[in-house]
C-alpha positions as a printed Julia matrix, in Angstrom:
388×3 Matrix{Float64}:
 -43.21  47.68  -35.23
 -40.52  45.73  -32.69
 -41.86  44.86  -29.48
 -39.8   47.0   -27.39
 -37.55  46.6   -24.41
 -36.66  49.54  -22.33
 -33.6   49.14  -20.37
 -32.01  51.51  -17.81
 -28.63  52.79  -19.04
 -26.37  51.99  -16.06
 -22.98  52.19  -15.35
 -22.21  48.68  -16.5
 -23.64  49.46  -19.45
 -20.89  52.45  -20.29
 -17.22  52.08  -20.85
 -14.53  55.25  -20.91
 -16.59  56.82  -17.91
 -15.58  57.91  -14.59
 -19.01  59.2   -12.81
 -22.36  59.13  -14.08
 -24.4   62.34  -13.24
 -28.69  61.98  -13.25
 -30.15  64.95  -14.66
 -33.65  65.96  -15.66
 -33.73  63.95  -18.94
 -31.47  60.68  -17.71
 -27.78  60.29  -17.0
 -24.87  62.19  -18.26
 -21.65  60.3   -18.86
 -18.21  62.46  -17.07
 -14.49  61.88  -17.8
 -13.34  63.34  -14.8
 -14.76  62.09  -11.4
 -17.11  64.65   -9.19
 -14.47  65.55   -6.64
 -12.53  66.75   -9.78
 -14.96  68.69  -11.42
 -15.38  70.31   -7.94
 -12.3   71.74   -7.91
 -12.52  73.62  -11.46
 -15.13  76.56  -11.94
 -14.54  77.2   -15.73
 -16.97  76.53  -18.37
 -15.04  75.83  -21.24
 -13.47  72.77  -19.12
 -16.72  71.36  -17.45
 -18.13  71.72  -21.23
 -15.33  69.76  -22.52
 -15.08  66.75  -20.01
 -18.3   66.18  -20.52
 -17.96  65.64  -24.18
 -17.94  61.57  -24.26
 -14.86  61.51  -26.08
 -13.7   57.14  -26.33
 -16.8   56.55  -24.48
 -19.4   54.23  -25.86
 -22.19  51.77  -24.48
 -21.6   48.23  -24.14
 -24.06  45.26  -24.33
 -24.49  42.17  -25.27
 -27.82  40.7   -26.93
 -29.99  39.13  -29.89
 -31.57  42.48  -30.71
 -31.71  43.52  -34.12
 -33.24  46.89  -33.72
 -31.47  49.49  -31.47
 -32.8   52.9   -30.35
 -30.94  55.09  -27.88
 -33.03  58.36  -27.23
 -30.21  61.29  -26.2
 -30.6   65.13  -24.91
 -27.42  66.29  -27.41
 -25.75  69.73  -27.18
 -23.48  70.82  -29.45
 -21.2   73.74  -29.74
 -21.4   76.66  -32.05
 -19.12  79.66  -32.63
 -20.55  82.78  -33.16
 -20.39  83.86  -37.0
 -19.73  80.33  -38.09
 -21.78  78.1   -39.66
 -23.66  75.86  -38.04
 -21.78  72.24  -36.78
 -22.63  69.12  -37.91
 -24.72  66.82  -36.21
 -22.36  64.35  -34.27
 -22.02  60.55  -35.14
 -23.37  57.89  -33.19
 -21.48  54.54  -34.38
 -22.51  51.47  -34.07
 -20.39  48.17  -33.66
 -21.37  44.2   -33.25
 -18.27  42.55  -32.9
 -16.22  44.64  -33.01
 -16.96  45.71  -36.71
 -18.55  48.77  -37.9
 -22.31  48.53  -38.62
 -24.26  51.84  -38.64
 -24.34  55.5   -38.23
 -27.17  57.88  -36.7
 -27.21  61.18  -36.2
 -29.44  63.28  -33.96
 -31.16  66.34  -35.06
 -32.68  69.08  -32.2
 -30.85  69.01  -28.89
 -29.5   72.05  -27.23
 -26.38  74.47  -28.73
 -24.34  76.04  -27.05
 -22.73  79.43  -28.68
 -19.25  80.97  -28.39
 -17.9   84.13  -28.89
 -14.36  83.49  -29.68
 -13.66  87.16  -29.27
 -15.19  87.75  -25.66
 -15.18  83.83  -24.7
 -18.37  84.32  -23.26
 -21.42  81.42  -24.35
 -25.16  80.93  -24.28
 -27.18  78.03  -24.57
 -30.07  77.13  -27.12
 -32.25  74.93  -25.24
 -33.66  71.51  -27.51
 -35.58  68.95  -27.25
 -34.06  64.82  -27.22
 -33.7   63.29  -30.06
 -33.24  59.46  -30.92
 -30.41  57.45  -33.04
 -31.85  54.48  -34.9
 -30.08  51.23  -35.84
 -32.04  48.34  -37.79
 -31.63  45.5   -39.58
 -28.57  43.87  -37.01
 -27.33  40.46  -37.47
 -29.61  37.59  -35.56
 -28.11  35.51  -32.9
 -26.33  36.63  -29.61
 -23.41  39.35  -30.36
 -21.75  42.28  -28.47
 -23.22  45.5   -29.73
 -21.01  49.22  -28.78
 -23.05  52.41  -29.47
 -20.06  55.03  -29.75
 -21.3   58.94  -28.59
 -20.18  61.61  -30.36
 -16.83  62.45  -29.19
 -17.27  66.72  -29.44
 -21.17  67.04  -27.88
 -22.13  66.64  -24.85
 -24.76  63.62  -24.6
 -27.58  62.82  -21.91
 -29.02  59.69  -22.36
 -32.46  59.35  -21.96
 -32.96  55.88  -23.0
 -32.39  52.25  -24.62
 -34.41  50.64  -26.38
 -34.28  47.14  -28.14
 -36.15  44.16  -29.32
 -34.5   41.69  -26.95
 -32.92  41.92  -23.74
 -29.72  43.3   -23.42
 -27.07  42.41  -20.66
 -23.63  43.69  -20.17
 -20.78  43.27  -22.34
 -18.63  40.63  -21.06
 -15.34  41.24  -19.67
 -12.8   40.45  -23.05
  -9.84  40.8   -20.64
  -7.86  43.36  -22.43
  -5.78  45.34  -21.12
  -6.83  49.35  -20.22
  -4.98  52.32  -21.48
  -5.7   55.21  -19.8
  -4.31  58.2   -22.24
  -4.92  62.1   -21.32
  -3.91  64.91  -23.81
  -5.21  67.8   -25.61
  -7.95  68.48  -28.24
  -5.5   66.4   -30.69
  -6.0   63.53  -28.22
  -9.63  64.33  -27.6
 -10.53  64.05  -31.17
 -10.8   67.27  -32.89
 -11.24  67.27  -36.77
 -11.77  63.63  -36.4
 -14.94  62.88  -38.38
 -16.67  60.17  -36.27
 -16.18  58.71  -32.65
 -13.79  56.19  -33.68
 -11.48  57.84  -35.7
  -9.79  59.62  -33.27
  -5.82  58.75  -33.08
  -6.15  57.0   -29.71
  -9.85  54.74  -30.75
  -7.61  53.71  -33.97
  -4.58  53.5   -31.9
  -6.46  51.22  -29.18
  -8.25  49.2   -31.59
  -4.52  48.0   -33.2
  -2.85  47.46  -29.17
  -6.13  44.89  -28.66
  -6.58  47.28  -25.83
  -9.46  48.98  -23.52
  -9.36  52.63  -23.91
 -10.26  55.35  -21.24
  -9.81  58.82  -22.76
  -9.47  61.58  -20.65
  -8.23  63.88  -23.17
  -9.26  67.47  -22.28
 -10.1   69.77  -25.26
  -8.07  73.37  -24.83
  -7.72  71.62  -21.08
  -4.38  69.13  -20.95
  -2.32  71.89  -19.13
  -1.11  69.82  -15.71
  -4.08  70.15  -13.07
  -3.48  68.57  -10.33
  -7.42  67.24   -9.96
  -6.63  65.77  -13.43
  -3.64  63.95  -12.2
  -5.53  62.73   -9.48
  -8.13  61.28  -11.56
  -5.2   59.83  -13.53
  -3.92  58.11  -10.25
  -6.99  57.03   -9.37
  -8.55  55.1   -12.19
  -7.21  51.66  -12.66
  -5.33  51.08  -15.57
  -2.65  48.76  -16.88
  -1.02  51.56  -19.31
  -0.85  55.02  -19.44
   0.42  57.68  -21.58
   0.4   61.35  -21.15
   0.96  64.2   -24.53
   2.2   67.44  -23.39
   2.4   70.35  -24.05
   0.5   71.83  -26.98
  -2.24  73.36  -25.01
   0.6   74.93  -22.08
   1.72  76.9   -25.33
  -1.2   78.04  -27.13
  -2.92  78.94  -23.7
   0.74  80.75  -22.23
  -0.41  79.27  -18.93
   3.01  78.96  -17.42
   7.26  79.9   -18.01
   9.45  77.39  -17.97
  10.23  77.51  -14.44
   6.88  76.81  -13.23
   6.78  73.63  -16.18
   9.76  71.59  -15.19
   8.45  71.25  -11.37
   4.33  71.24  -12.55
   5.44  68.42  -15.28
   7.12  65.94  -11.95
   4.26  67.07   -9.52
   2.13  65.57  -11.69
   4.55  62.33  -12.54
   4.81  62.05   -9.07
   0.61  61.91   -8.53
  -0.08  59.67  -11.54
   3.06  57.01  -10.03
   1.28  57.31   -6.33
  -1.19  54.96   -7.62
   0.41  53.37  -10.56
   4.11  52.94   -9.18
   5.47  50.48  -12.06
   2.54  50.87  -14.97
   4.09  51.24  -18.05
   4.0   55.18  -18.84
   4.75  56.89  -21.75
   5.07  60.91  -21.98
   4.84  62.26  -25.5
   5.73  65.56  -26.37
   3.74  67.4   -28.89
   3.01  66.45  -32.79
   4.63  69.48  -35.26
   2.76  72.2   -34.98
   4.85  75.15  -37.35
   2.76  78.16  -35.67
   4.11  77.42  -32.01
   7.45  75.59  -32.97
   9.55  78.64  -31.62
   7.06  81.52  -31.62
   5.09  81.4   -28.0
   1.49  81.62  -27.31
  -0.82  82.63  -26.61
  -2.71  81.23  -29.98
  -5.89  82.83  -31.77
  -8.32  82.43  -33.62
  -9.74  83.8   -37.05
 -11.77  83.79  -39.15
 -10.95  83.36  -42.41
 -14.01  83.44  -44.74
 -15.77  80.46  -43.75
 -12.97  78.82  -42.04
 -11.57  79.06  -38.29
  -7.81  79.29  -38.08
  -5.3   79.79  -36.3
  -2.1   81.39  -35.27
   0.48  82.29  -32.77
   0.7   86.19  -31.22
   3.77  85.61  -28.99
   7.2   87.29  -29.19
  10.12  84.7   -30.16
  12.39  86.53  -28.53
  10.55  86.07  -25.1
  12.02  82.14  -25.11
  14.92  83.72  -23.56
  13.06  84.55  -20.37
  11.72  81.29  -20.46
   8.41  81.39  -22.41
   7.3   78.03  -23.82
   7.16  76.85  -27.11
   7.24  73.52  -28.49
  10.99  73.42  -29.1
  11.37  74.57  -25.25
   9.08  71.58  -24.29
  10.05  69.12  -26.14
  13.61  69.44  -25.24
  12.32  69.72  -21.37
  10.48  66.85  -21.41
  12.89  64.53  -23.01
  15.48  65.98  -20.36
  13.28  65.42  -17.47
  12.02  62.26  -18.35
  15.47  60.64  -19.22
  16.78  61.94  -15.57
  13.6   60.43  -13.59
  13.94  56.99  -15.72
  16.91  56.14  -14.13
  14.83  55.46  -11.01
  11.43  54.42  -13.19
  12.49  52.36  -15.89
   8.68  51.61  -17.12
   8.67  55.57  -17.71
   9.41  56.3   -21.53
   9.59  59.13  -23.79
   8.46  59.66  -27.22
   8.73  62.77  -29.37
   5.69  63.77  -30.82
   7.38  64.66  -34.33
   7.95  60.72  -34.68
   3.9   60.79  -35.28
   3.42  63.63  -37.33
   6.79  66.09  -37.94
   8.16  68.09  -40.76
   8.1   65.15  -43.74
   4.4   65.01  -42.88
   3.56  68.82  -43.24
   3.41  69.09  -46.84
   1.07  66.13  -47.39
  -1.09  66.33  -44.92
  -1.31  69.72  -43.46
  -3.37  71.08  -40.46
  -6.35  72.5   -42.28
  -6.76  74.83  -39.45
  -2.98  75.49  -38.39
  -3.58  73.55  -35.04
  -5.81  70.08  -35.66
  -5.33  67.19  -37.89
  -8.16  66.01  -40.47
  -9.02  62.2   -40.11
  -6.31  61.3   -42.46
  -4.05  62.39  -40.1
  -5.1   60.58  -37.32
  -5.24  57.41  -39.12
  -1.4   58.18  -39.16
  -0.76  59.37  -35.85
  -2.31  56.04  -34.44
  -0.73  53.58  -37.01
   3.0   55.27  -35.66
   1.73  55.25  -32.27
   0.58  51.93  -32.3
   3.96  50.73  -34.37
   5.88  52.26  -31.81
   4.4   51.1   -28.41
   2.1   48.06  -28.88
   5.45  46.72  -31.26
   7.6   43.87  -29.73
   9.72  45.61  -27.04
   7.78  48.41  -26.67
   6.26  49.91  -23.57
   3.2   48.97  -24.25
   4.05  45.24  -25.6
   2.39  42.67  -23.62
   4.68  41.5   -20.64
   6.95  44.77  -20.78
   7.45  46.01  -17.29
């Protein structure tokens, strides 16, 4: 048996967090700073911003046996089957090296119908990593992006220290469940990990699940966290929820330009409209869900001919945003648009299609990043090194 070494999981230890909360069982990594999760008293978001979506620990040391003992809870819907048990991934060097999962933990249980929850409680589990190279290396433990994750403790066979500082550059991205990771089959295949991992850049993802719909505590939190790049998607989750009309968009989507460039005044900042989506092109929210056997899917219950009276849809939205944005660069040349469709749109549809109307499988992300990536880490793009 290893001789083990228990280290405290810090904040130094963490990257992709904004607060670290100490409960019963250890810390809990947040996306979104205390002061902002003060300011929002629904479940479903505090549930979601605590997922660790991009957020993985960090460390640096000689260890070649790695155990990180975690409180998961995952999230159930009522008459489906059960989820699997999320990923833990493991990198030294930046290269993929293991997978664990966790068994036990606590689930949590929608109703889709009533939108009301309860919570299975568990006990912690532990995710196992052996046999790691010899010799000093920097080790990332990536959590799993769609359940929540205390961590309890670390454990190695050699002392760990703090990754060092690579001096990339940090991209700070905030979007939907598309963003966040959903359908994605491990931590880093999400679009933006993939996306990232191509630019040679940092990521903090504070993608909201069901939750990118303009708060202001969220733009805030945007304003406030240093970054060197930032991009924004918008607009899938203002459609499917029917949060707002069109008058109440245009204003909500500068309010929160205007917080994010309070703190960032000339960071590079890219707005991207939404990815093709057939069931909300031109028919409005709000969305649903169903059943369908086995399978959750799901579809659009809004009136088309409500667009006149300024319902949303992704057509309405996209043509919005590119408006809007095109009159404020003028002023803000290091803002830039980019139409969603360019990452997934109609040629796309027939080869890889949403498998539940909404969400793209892995395969699809894979694509979404390499176009995102092509796009904005390319020579002259926003994101190229040196632009703005």
């Amino acid at each position: 048996m290893p001789d083990w070494i228990t280290t405290p999981i810090t904040a130094d230890l963490l990257r992709g967090v904004l607060d670290l909360e100490r409960t019963a069982h250890g810390v809990l990594p947040h996306r979104l700073p205390a002061r902002a999760r003060a300011r929002f008293p629904d479940d479903y978001l505090a549930m979601v911003e605590a997922q660790p979506a991009g957020v993985r620990l960090a460390f640096r040391t000689r260890a070649t046996a790695v155990e990180l003992d975690v409180l998961p809870t995952r999230t159930a819907y009522r008459g489906m089957p059960a989820p699997p048990e999320g990923v833990f991934e493991l990198l030294v060097d930046g290269r993929p090296a293991g997978r664990a999962t966790v068994p036990g933990g606590n689930v949590h249980t929608i109703d889709m119908a009533t939108r009301s929850a309860t919570t299975s409680p568990g006990r912690p589990g532990t995710a196992r990593f052996a046999g790691l190279p010899p010799g000093a290396k920097d080790v990332e433990i990536w959590l799993p992006h769609t359940e929540i994750t205390e961590l309890v403790a670390l454990h190695t066979d050699a002392p760990v220290e703090p990754a060092r500082d690579r001096g990339r550059r940090v991209w700070l991205h905030h979007g939907s469940s598309i963003s966040h990771g959903s359908n994605a089959d491990s931590p880093t295949a999400s679009w933006p990990v993939l996306a990232a991992n191509r630019g040679g850049v940092e990521l903090v993802n504070l993608s909201l699940r069901g939750n990118a719909l303009l708060d202001p505590f969220v733009a805030r939190a945007l304003r406030d966290t240093p970054a060197d790049l930032i991009s924004l998607k918008i607009g899938i989750n203002l459609v499917n929820t029917d949060l707002m009309r069109l008058r109440g968009f245009t204003p909500a989507v500068h309010g929160f330009l205007d917080t994010i460039r309070d703190g960032h005044p000339s960071t590079p900042l890219v707005v991207v409209s939404p990815i093709l989506c057939p069931i909300h092109e031109d028919t409005p929210g709000p969305g649903v869900a169903d059943l369908d056997g086995s399978t959750l899917v799901f579809r659009a219950i809004g009136d088309p001919a409500d667009r006149a009276g300024g319902r949303l849809t992704l057509t309405v939205i996209r043509d919005e945003l590119a408006r809007l944005v095109e009159h404020r660069a003028a002023d803000d040349p290091n803002l830039h648009y980019l139409d969603g469709r360019a990452l997934y749109g109609e040629p796309d549809v027939a080869e890889l299609p949403l498998p539940d109307r909404l969400h793209p499988d892995t395969a699809t992300h894979r694509r979404i990043a390499e176009r995102f990536a092509g796009w904005a880490f390319a020579a002259g793009g926003p994101f190229a090194p040196g632009h703005g």
